[in-house]
Every structure is written in structure tokens, then in C-alpha cells.
C-alpha positions in Angstrom: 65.2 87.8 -60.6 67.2 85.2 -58.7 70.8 86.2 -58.8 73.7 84.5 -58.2 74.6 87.0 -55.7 71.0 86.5 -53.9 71.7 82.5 -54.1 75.3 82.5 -51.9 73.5 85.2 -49.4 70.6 83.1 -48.9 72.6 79.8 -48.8 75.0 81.6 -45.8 71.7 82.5 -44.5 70.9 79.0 -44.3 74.3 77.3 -43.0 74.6 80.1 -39.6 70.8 78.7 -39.1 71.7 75.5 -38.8 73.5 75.5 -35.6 70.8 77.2 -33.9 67.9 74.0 -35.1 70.8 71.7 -34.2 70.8 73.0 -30.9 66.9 73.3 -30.9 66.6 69.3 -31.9 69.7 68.6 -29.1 67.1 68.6 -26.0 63.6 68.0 -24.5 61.5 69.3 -21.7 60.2 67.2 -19.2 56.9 67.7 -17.4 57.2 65.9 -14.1 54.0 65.0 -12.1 54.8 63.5 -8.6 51.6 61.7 -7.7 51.0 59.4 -4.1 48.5 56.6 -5.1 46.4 54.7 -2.7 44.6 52.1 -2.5 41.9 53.1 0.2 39.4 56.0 -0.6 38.5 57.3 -3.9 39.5 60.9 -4.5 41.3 62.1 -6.7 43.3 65.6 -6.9 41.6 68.1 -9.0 45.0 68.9 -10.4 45.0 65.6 -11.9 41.9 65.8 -14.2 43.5 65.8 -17.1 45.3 62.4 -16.3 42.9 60.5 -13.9 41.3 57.9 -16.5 45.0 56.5 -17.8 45.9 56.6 -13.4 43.0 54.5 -12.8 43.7 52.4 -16.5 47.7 51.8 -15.4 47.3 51.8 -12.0 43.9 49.6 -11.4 44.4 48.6 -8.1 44.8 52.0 -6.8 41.3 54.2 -6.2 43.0 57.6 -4.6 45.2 59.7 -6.8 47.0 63.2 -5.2 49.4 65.0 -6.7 52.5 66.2 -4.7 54.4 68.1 -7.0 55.2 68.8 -10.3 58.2 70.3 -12.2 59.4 71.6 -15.5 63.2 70.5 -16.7 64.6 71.4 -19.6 66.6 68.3 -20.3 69.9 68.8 -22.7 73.2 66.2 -23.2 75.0 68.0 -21.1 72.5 69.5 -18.7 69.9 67.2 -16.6 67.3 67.8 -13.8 66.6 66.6 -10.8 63.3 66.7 -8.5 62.7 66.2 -4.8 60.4 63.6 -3.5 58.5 63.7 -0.6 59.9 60.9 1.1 63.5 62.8 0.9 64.9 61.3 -1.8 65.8 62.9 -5.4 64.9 61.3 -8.8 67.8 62.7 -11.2 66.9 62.7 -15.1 69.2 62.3 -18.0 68.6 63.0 -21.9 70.6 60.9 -23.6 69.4 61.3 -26.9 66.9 60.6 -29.9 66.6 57.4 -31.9 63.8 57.6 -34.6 60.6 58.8 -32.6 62.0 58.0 -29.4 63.7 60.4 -26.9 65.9 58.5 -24.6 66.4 59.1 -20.7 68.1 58.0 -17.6 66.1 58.1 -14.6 68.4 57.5 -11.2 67.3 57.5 -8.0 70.5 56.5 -6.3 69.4 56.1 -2.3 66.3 53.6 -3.6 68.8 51.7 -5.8 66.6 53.3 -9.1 68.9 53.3 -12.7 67.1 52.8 -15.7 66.6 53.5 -18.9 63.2 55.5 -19.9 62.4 56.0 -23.8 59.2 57.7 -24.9 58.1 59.7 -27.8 57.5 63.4 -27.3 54.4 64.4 -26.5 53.0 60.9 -24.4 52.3 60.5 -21.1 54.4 57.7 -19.2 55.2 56.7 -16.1 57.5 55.2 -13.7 56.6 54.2 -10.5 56.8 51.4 -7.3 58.3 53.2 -4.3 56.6 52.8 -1.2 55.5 56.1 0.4 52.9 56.5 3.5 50.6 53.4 2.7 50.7 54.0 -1.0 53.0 54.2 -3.8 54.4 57.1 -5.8 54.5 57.8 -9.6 56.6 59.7 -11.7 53.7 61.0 -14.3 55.8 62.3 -17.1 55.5 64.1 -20.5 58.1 64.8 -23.0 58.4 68.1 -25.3 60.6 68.8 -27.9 63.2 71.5 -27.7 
């Protein structure tokens, strides 16, 4: 039997939860991929198997894919990430928050002149590339998860 009692505890239940799914909802994590493409040779870095078809699909006029390194930041409003790239520089990432399906990022790179907005749904791959580095270019491969 459902008692009053029973309905105000569960309810109470309910309200101290809710801080903890806000939170939860408040943040992503962000799977970074830093990948040199070239456009002589035609290997491509068994690391990158998963990911090589939609490289070759985005990037057509590149035929060598390696990947460099990769990274995991948990991305919040008030807490970003940042990732070193092999040519020195440091590629600074921003959550800046949800609209509908779409997270919403800030990708700087402030010694190439980089500062733009990125917005993705969770769980896609997307990237952002164009910098020059040794004959080639590099991309930012990079999947979203929520919370």
C-alpha cells in the first residue's frame, strides 16, 4: 500500500537525485585521435582500422594514414582539455554546451591562429583538420560521449 508517508520519502528521493543527473548531463568526453595524413604511400596505421574507410572518404586525396596520438578529456563548462601536437603546438578544447542533439565545442589553437566553433552529436566521428606537418597534414579525429 502506497502511503502518503512513502510518497514525500520517494519524492525527496527524487529531488537530492537530481543534482547528481544534472551534473551527469553538464559534460562530455572527448576521444581525440591525432592522425599525420599523407599523400605519398599507402599504409595506413593498424591503430586506425576502425576509422580508415571514412579517412580515405573525407580525406580522398590523402593515401597514408598514421596515428600519432590519442587522448581522453573529460570536457565540463568549467573544466576543458588540452592535447599536444607533434609539431609543438597545443589544440585547447572547450564544452560550451548542448543545444537539441548537438554538443557544442571550442577548439583553439592559438600559435596556428585556430578558434572555432565545433558542434557534433555524441557518439559521431568528426574531424578538424588542415595544418601542415612534415609533408602531410594533421587531423583531429574526434568522438564525443555523453557524461
Amino acid at each position: 500500500m502506497i502511503t502518503r508517508r512513502n510518497m514525500i520519502g520517494a519524492l525527496a528521493l527524487g529531488l537530492m537525485m537530481l543534482p547528481l543527473a544534472a551534473n551527469a548531463a553538464d559534460g562530455v568526453t572527448l576521444k581525440v585521435a591525432v592522425v599525420h595524413a599523407k599523400k605519398a604511400g599507402d599504409q595506413t596505421d593498424p591503430a586506425l582500422a576502425n576509422i580508415q574507410g571514412s579517412l580515405q572518404k573525407v580525406f580522398g586525396g590523402y593515401t597514408a594514414f598514421k596515428q600519432l596520438d590519442k587522448a581522453e578529456l573529460p570536457l565540463t563548462a568549467s573544466k576543458g582539455g588540452e592535447v599536444k601536437l607533434p609539431n609543438g603546438k597545443t589544440a585547447a578544447f572547450a564544452y560550451t554546451g548542448k543545444k537539441g542533439a548537438q554538443h557544442q565545442l571550442k577548439l583553439t589553437i592559438p600559435e596556428s591562429n585556430v578558434n572555432v566553433d565545433l558542434r557534433a552529436p555524441a557518439r559521431k566521428m568528426f574531424y578538424q583538420a588542415g595544418m601542415k606537418h612534415d609533408g602531410g597534414i594533421l587531423i583531429l579525429a574526434l568522438y564525443l560521449k555523453d557524461g
